[in-house]
N, C-alpha and C positions, 0 to 999 in steps of 0.2 A: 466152360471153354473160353479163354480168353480170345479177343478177336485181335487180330492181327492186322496192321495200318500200314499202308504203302502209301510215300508220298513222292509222289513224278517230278523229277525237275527237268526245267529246259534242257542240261546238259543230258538228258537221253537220250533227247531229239534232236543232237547235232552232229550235221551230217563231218565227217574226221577226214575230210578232202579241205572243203571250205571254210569251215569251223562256224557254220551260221545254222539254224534251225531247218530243219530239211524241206527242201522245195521238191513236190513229185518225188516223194522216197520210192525204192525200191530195192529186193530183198535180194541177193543173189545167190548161190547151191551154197554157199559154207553156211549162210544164216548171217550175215551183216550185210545193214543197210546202210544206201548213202542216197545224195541224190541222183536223179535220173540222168541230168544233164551234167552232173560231176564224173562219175563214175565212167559215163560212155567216154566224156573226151580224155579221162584216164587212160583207157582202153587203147583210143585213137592215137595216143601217142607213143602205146608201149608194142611192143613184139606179143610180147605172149598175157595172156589176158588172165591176171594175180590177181587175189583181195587186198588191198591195199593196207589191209589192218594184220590178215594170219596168214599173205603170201602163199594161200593156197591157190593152185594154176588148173586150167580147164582147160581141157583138149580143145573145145569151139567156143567158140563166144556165147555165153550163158545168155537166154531172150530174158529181157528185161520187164517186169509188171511193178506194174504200181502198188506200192502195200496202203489199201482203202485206210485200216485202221491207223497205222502210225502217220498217214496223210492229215487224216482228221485232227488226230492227237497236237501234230505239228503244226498246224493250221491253227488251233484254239490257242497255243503259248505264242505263235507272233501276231494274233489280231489283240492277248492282253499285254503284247511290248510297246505295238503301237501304239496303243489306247493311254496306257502308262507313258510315252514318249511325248502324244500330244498332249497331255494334259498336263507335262513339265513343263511346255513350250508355249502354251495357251498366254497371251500378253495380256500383262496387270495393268494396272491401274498405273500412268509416271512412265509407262515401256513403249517402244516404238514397235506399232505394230508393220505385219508384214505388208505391202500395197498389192502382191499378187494373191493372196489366200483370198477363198469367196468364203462366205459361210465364218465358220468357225475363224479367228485371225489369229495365227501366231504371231510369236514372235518375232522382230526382225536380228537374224544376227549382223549385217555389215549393210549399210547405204552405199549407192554407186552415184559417184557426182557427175556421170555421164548419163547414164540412165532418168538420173532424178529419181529412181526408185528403191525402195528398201527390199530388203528380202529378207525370208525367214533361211532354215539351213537347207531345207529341202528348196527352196525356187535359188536358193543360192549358188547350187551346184553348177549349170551350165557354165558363171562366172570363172568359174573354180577350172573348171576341165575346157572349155572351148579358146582355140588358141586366140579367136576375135574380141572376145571380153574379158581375155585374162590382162588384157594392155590398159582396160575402165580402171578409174581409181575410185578403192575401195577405201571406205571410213567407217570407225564403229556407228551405230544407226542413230539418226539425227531426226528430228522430225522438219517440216516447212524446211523442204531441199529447194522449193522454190524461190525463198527469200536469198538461194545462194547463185541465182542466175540475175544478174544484169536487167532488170524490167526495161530500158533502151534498147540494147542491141542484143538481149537473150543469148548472152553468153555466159558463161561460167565466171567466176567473180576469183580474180584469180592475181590482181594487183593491190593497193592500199595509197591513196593518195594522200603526203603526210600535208598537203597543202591545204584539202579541203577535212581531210582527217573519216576519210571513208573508203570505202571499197570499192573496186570500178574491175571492168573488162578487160580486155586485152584490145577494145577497140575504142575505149572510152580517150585514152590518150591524144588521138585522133577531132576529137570535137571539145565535148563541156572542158577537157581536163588537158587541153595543149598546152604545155612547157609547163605543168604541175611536175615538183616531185615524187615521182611513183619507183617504189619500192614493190619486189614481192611479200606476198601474204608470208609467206613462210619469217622471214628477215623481219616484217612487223612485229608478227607473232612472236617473237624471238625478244624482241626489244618492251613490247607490252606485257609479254607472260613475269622477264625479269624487272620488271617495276613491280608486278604484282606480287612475286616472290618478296621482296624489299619490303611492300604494304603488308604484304602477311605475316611478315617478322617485325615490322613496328608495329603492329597490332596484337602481336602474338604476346612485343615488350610489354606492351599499355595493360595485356590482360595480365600477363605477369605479375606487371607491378600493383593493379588493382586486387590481386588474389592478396601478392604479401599486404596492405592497406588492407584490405579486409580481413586478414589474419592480425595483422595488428591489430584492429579493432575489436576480433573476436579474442584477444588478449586483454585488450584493455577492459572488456566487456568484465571478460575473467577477472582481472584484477580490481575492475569494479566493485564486483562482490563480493571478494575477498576483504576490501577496506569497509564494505558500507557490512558485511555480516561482523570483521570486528569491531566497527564502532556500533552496533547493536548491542551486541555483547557486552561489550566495555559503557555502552552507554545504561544497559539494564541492569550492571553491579554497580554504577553510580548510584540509580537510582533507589535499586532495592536497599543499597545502603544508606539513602536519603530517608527511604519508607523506613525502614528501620529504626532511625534516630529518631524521625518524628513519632512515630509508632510509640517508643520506648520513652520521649518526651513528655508525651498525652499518657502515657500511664502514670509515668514519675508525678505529673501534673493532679492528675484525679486525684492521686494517692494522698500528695501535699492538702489538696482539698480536703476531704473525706476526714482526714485526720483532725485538722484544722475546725472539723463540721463536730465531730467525736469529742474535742478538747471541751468547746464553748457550750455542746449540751451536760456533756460530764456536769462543768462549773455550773449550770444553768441549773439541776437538777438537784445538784448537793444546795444550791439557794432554798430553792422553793422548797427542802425538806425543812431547811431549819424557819422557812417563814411560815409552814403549815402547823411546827411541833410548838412555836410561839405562838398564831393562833389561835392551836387547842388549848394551852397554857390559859391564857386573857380570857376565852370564855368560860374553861369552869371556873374563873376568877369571878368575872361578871355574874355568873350563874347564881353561887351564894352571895354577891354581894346585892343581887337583885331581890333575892330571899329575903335578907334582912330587911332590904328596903320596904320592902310590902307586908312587913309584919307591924299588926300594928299593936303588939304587947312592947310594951317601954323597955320593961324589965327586962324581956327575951334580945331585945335590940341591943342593950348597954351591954347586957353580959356577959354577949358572944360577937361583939365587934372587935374585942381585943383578943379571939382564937382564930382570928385571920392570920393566915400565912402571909410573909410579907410578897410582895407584889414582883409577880418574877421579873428575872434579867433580862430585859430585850435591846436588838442591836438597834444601831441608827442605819435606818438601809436608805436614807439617801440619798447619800453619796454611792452606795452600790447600785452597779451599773454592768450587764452585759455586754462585753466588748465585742462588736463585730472582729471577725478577722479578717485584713487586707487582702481579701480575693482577687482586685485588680493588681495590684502588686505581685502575687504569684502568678497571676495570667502574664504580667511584664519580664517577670524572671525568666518564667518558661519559654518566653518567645528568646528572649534573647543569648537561652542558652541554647537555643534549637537555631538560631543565629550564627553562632559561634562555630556549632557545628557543622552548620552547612558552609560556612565560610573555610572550615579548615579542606570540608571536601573537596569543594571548587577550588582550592589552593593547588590540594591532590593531581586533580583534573587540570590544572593551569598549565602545573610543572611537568606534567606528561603531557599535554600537547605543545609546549614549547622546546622539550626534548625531540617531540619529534621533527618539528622545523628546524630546526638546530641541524639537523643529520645533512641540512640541502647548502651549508657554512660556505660563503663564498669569500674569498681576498680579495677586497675591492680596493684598484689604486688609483689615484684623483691623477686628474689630467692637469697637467701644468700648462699647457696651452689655453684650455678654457679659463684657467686661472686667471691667467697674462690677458685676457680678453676686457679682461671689465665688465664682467656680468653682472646685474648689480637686478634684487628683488625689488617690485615697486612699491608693495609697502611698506617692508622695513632699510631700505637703502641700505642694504649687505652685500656685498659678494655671495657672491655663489661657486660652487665644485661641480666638476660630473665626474665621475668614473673615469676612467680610460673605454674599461671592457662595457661594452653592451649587451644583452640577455634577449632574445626574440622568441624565445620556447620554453617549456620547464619552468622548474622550479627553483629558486633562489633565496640565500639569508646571510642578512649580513647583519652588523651591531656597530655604533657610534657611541664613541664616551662622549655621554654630554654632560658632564657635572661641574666642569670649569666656567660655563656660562651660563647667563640669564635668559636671554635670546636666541635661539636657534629653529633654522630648519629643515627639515629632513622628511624624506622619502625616495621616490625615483619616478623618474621625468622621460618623455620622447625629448630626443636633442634637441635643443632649441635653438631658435633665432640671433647669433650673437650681435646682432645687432640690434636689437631689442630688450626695451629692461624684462625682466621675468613678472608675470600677471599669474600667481596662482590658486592653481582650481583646475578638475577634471577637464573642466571642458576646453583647457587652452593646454591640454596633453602636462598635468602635475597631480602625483597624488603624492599631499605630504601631510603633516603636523607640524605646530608652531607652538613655540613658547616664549609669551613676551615678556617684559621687565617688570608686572605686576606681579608675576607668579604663576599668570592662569596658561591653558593650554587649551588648543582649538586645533578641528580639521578644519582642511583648506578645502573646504568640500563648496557644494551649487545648494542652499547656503553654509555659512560657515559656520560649523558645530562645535558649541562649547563641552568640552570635558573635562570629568571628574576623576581625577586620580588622588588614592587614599595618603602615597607617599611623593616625594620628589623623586623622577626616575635618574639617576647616576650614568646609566648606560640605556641604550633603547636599542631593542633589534626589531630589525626592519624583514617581511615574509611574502614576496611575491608568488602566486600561483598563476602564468601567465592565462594558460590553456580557460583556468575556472574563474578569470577576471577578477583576482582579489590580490587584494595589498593590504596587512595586517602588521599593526607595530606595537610590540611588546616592550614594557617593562622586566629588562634581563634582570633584574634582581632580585626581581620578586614575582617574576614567571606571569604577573598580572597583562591582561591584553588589555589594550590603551584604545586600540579601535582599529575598524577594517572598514575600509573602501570595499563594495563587492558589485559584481557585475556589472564589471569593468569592460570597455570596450578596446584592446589594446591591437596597436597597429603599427609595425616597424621593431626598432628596436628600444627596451627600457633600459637608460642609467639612474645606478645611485644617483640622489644628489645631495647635495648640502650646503647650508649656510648657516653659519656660530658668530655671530656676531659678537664685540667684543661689550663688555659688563655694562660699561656705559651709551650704548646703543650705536656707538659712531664705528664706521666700517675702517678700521685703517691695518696696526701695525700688529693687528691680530693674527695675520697672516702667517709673520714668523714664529709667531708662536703654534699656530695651528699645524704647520706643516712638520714646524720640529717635534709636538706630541704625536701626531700620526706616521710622520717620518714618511707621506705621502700614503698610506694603508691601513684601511680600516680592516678588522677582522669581521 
């Protein structure tokens, strides 16, 4: 037999006058309960005496009893509403508790700045309903009500003196604070909330802008490993195709060996047969000729010395000679083919990383006003150029025909002093190369580094990376890097610069010629 579950809700124990859980139910002739005191002043105010629910009517006023059991029943669902109520109400941890609760502290819902006291919702009522405390001013619950009374004249704190930049009474005006200006709280409040509105939106901007800054750098982060996984990449098909060559080198190389090893024993082997087969030849020669020698019949000696064979053909071996084979000579070949190699790879690799500088191509125009200046280098007494445009971010490349002079110099400089001749070198803000009338070429570096380049470069481009402090200048013709400045310290803005001095090292009417080749623009 299946058992059958019945579950009670509050709504059965509510009395349908008042709509609350029945207090003193009681039962009346039709069979619906209400409560005691609901139900009579129902009564008391009608004529004739109805069920409120099925309008059935009784002759007399039905005597009223208490019903024990739905009393009980009613009684168990509002001691667990209450129980359930105070334990919503019960004050956490950060909450303003109640100052009338003993025992147990709720909550407070509203502080009175009359009172000085908080209240939870139940001690809050009288406020609520009594016409004397409905005129206290109520505030959501605050804790230390006392820091809001006047420690002087224990009154309510209820002005703002903007003179002393604090809060005062309403009698403060009167003594510490005569002929201060005093404002009400409310009007302070007004003027300090909307500054702090204003701080909370430039602060809101700063976080803004710190969010996009930090996206950008989780971009750049991004693009970080984007470039450093392709140059991995790119860097481990360089190299497996280094290993490769060498690899394939050192085998070519043994092979040359071995063979080289294979020829000289071949020849060494065909020797020593035929000096083994001559040899055996001489001693059965000697053999009978030792016979005869030690016979000592006359007769037997004379008469078979002329049935001697004649005396075999043997070479002259000394002049034969085993030639080593030049092993260090193919160890020279080998390197220098495995040289060659590598030198076309790194060409490979030149011309793809100067392609890709190449992409950052700036149009740099010379300022004719620096020109007109008399800027003039202190070592080689040249003029000098800057740019017009200056670069303070990024990346940049530009290219200078230098093939019409002997002397030139070039890079890019922080603006300089024009009233001072030019001292260059890093540390007086120039990173350049120089080429003087002997031929040779040097950075203008802390000290000055001579370099080695294989050709004369015709054009030179010139690679700034401001951000990664490097300045890098290429031979455009032949894709060769000539040298980099790196970890660089740069501050302000960088120009091009230049100075081409004319063939015979004197600075003069070079000028026109300079300006009219670049027509004032370098590419």
């Amino acid at each position: 037999m299946a058992a059958a579950s019945c579950v009670l809700t509050e709504d059965q124990f509510m009395c349908s006058i008042c709509l609350d859980v029945f207090t003193d139910p009681a039962s009346i002739p039709c069979g619906h309960n209400f409560c005691k005191n609901c139900i009579s002043q129902h009564w008391n105010t009608n004529v004739h005496c109805r069920c409120p629910i099925c309008s059935k009517s009784f002759p007399t006023r039905p005597e009223l009893h208490i019903n024990t059991f739905i009393s009980e029943m009613s009684a168990q669902f509002r001691l667990e509403a209450q129980q359930k109520s105070s334990s919503s109400e019960v004050v956490k941890p950060g909450e303003v508790p109640c100052d009338i609760c003993s025992g147990t502290k709720l909550k407070a819902l509203k502080s009175c700045l009359v009172c000085l006291t908080s209240f939870c919702e139940t001690h809050l009522e009288p406020h609520l309903t009594k016409s004397g405390l409905k005129k206290h001013q109520l505030i959501d619950p605050v804790e230390d009500l006392e820091e809001r009374m006047c420690k002087e004249h224990h009154k309510l704190l209820e002005l703002f003196c903007k003179t002393d930049q604090t809060c005062v009474c309403v009698i403060c005006p009167y003594s510490d604070h005569k002929r201060h200006k005093l404002v009400p709280l409310k009007e302070e409040y007004e003027i300090k909330r909307a500054k702090l509105v204003k701080t909370d939106a430039a602060i809101q901007q700063l976080i803004q802008e710190r969010k996009l800054k930090m996206e950008e750098m989780k971009q750049s982060v991004k693009l970080n490993k984007t470039n450093a996984d392709r140059a991995i990449t790119e860097g481990v098909q360089v190299f497996a195709a280094l290993k490769e060559s060498t690899e394939r080198g050192q085998a070519e190389f043994i092979v040359t060996i071995k063979e080289n090893q294979r020829t000289t024993e071949k020849q060494a082997k065909h020797f020593i047969k035929e000096l083994e087969q001559e040899i055996s030849d001489l001693k059965k020669r000697r053999n009978k000729l030792k016979k005869l020698s030690c016979s000592g019949d006359n007769l037997y000696l004379l008469q078979n010395l002329s049935s001697l064979n004649p005396a075999p053909t043997t070479k002259d071996w000394t002049q034969v000679n085993i030639r080593q084979p030049p092993y260090e000579a193919t160890v020279v070949r080998a390197v220098a083919q495995l040289e060659k190699t590598l030198s076309k790879q790194v060409e490979r690799v030149t011309e793809a990383e100067l392609e890709r500088v190449q992409q950052y191509r700036e149009y740099v125009y010379l300022n004719p006003v620096i020109i007109m200046k008399h800027l003039f280098t202190q070592s080689s007494g040249c003029r000098c150029a800057l740019s017009m445009k200056g670069f303070s971010s990024g990346k940049f490349y530009f290219e200078v025909q230098v093939g019409a002079w002997f002397m030139w110099t070039l890079g890019v400089t922080r603006k300089p002093n024009l009233t001072r001749e030019v001292l260059l070198s890093p540390r007086n803000g120039y990173w350049t190369i120089c080429a003087n009338r002997q031929g040779g070429y040097s950075a203008a570096a802390n000290p000055s580094v001579r370099l080695s380049v294989k050709s004369l470069p015709q054009k030179v481009g010139v690679f700034v990376d401001y951000e990664q402090g490097l300045v890098s200048f290429y031979d455009a013709g032949t894709a060769a890097l000539i040298y980099s400045f790196t970890d660089c310290c740069f501050t302000g803005e960088l120009y091009p610069f230049f100075s081409p001095c004319c063939n015979d090292g004197v600075s003069g009417s070079w000028w026109d010629f300079f300006l009219r080749e670049h027509k004032l623009c370098l590419q």
